[in-house]
N, C-alpha and C positions, 0 to 999 in steps of 0.2 A: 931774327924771328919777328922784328916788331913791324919790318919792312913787308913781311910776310900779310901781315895783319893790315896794315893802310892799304897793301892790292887787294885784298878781300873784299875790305870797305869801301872801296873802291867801284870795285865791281857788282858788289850791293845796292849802293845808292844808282848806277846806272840803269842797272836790272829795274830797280823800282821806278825811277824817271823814265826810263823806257815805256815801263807799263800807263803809268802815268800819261804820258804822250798819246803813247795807243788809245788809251779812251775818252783821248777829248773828241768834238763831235767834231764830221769834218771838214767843215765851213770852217772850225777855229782851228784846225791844222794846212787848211791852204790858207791861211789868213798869214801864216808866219814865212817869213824869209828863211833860205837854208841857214840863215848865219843865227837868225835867231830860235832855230832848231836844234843848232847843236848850242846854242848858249841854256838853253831849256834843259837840254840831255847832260851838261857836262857841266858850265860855270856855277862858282860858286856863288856869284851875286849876277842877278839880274839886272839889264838897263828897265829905267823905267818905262819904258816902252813897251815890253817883252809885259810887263805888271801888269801895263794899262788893255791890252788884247787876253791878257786872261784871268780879268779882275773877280770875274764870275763864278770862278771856279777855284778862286784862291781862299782857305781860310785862315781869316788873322787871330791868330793869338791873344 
């Protein structure tokens, strides 16, 4: 059941980075390489490079 639960979560957090993705503007989604689109969509940590092209729109804690 619990394995159940981490695909959800899973699939949550993509839904939402999806969304996320979808509304940057899109000068800053051709600005990214396919590889650092799916590290946007899917990794768990970012290169700092990936930061630095979407410093704008990141809010730090």
């Amino acid at each position: 059941m619990k394995d159940k639960k981490k695909m959800d979560d899973k699939k949550k957090i993509n839904k939402e980075r999806q969304m996320s993705y979808d509304s940057l503007p899109p000068s800053v989604k051709e600005s990214l390489t396919q590889e650092e689109k799916q590290l946007f969509l899917n990794a768990e940590e970012w290169p700092e490079s990936l930061f630095e092209k979407l410093e704008e729109f990141i809010i730090k804690e």
